[in-house]
C-alpha positions as CSV (number, residue, x, y, z in Angstrom):
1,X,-6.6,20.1,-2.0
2,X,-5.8,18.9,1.7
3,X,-3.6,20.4,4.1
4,X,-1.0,19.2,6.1
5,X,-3.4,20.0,8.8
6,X,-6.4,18.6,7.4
7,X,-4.5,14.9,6.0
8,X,-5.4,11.8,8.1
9,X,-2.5,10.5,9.5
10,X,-0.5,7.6,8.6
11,X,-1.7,5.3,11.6
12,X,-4.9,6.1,11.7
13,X,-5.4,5.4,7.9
14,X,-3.6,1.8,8.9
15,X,-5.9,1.5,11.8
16,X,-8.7,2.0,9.8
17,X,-7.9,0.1,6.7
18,X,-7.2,-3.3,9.2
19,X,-10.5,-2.7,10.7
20,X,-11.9,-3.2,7.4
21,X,-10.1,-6.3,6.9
22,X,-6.8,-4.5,5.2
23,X,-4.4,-5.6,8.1
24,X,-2.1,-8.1,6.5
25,X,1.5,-6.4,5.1
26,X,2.1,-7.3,1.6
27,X,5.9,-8.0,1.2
28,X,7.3,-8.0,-2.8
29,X,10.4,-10.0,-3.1
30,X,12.2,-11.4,-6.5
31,X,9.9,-14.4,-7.0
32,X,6.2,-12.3,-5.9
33,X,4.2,-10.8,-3.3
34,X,3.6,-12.6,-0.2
35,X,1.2,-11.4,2.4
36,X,1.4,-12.1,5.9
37,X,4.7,-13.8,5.6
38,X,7.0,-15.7,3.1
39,X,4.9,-19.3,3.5
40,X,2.0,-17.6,2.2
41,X,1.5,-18.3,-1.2
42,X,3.1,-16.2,-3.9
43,X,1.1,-14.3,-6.0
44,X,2.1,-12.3,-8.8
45,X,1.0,-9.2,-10.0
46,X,-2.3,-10.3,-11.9
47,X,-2.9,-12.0,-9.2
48,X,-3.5,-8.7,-6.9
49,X,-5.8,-5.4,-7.2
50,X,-5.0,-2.3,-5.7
51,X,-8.3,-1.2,-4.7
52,X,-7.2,2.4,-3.3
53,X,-3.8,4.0,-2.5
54,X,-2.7,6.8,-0.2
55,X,-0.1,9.7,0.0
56,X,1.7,11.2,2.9
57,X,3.8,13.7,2.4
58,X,6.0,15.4,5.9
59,X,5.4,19.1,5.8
60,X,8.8,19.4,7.5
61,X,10.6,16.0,7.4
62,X,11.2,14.6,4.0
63,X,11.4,10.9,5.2
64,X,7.4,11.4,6.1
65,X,6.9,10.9,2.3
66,X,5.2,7.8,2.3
67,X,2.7,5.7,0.3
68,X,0.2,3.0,1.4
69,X,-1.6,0.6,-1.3
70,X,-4.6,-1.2,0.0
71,X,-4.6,-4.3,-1.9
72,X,-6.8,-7.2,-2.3
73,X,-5.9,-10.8,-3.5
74,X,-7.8,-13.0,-6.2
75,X,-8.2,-15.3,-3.5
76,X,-10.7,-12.9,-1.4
77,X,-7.8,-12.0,0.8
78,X,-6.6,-8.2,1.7
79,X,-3.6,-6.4,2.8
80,X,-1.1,-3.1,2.5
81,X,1.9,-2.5,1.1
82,X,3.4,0.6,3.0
83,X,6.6,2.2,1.4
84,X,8.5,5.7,1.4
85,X,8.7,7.2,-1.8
86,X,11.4,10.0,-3.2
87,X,14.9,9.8,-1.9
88,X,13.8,7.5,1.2
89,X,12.2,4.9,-0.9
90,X,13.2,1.6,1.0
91,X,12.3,0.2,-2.7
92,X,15.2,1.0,-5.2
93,X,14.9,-2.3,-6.8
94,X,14.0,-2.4,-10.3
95,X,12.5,-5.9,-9.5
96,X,9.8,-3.6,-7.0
97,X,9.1,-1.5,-9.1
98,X,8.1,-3.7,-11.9
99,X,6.0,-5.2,-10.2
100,X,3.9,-2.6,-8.4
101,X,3.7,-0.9,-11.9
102,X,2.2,-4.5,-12.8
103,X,-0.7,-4.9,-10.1
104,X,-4.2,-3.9,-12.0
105,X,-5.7,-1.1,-10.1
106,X,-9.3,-1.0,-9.5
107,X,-10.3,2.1,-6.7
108,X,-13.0,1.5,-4.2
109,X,-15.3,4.3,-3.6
110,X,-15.7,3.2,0.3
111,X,-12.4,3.3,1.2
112,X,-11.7,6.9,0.0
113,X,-13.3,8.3,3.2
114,X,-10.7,6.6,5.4
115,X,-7.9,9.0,4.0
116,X,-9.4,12.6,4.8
């Protein structure tokens, strides 16, 4: 179990994941996912993988309580969704959560080192 002390942070997770290609933000609205921004095509939840996800949780500050999705497209493109969790969720949308409950998960191996 990690620490507080021992837990990658937040931005260097991000850092690492767009250095590996991850560096698009994945936005969910009503209609579907865009990446990028909202001219990108809309893809709906079959049409996205999570391939890894991460958890941050604020020793001290409840509003640290994030979570980061690594997410890759079936078009061979990549992105993240980053979004707080618990009372700070900036996600209280039953439309969200529908569809992030939706998106096939399928966990790569290589990016589990980027979290510890």
């Amino acid at each position: 179990m990690s620490t507080s002390a021992s837990m990658t942070p937040l931005s260097q997770v991000m850092n690492k994941l767009a250095a590996k290609g991850y560096g698009e933000e994945i936005t969910i609205k009503k209609e579907g996912a865009y990446l990028g921004n909202l001219k990108s095509p809309v893809y709906q939840p079959q049409d996205l993988t999570i391939v890894r996800n991460y958890r941050f949780e604020g020793e001290s500050d409840p509003a640290d309580m994030s979570v980061l999705y690594a997410i890759e497209t079936n078009d061979g493109k990549k992105g993240f969704l980053l979004n707080a969790y618990g009372t700070y969720s900036d996600q209280d949308a039953a439309d969200y959560d529908a569809f992030i409950l939706d998106v096939p998960i399928d966990e790569k191996a290589e990016l589990e080192e980027l979290g510890n």
